[in-house]
C-alpha positions as CSV (number, residue, x, y, z in Angstrom):
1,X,0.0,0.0,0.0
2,X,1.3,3.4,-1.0
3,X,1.4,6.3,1.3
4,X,0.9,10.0,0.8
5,X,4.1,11.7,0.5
6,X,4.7,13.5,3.8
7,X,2.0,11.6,5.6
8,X,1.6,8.8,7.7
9,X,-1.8,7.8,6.1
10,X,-1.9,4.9,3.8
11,X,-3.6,5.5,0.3
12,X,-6.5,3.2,-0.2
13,X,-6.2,0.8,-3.1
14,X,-8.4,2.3,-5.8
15,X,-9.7,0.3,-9.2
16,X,-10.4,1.5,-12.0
17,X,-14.4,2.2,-12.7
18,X,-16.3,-0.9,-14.6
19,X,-18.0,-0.7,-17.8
20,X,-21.7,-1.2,-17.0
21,X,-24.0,-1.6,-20.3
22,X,-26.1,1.5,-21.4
23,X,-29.7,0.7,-20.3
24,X,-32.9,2.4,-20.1
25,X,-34.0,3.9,-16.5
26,X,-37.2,2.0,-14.8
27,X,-36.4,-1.4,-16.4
28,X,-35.1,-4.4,-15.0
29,X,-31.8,-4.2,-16.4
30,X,-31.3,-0.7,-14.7
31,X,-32.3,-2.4,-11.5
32,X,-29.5,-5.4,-11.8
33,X,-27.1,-2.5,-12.8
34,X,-28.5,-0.4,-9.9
35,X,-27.7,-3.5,-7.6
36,X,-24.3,-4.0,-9.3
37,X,-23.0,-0.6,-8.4
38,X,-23.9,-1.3,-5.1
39,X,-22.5,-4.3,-4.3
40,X,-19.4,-2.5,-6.1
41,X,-19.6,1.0,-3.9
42,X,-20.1,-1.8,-0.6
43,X,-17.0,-3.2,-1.4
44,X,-15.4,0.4,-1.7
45,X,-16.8,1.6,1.4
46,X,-15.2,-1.8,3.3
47,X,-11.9,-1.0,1.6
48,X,-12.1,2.9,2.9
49,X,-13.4,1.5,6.4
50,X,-10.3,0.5,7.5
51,X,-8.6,3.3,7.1
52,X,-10.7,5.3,9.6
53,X,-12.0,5.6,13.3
54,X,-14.9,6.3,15.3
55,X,-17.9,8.4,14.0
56,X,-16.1,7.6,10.3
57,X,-16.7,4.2,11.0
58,X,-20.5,5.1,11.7
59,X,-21.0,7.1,9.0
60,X,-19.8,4.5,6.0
61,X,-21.8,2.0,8.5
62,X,-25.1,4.0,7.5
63,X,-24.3,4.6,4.5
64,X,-23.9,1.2,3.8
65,X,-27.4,0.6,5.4
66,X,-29.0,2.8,2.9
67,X,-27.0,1.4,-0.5
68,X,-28.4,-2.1,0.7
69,X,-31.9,-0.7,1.3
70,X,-32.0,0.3,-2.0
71,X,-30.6,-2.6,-4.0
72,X,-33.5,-4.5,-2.2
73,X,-35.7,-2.0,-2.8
74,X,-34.3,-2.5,-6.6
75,X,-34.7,-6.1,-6.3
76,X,-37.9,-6.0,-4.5
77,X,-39.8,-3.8,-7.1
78,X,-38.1,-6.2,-10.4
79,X,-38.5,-9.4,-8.6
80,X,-35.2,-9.9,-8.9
81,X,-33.7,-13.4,-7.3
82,X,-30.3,-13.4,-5.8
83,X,-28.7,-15.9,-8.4
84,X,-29.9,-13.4,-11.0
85,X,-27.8,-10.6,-9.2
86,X,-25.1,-12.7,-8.7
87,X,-25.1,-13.7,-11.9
88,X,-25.6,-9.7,-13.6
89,X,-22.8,-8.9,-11.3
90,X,-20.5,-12.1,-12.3
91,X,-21.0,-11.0,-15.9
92,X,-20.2,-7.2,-15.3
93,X,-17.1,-7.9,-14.1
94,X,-15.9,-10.5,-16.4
95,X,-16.3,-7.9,-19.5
């Protein structure tokens, strides 16, 4: 892990953004994309996570209530099963 020059910090390991297919919005394809970049910003905020204390810790803790409150919601409204996330989410990050 690198650090910032002059600082004790360490720089998070950062990826470079995936190519999600273009879609229309209020479909069931933008849903299993909605619940892709979730499960993709969850794994950021778990990365960023253990880099900070306290209230930090809190705060990317709720937020990571409300991205998984709204990929159910997402998966809720397209009845969308978990083995069809998985799988949309396999295949997005296999391109």
């Amino acid at each position: 892990m690198k650090r910032k020059e002059g600082s004790m910090t360490p720089v998070p390991v950062t990826r470079p953004p995936r190519s999600l297919p273009v879609v229309d919005a209020g479909t069931r394809e933008s849903a299993l994309c909605t619940i892709a970049n979730v499960a993709t910003a969850l794994e950021t905020l778990r990365e960023v996570r253990k880099h900070v204390r306290g209230d930090h810790k809190r705060r990317l803790d709720d937020v990571a209530v409300i991205l998984r409150v709204v990929a159910l919601d997402a998966q809720a409204t397209y009845a969308i099963t978990d083995e069809d996330a998985r799988e949309f989410i396999r295949d997005c990050r296999s391109r």
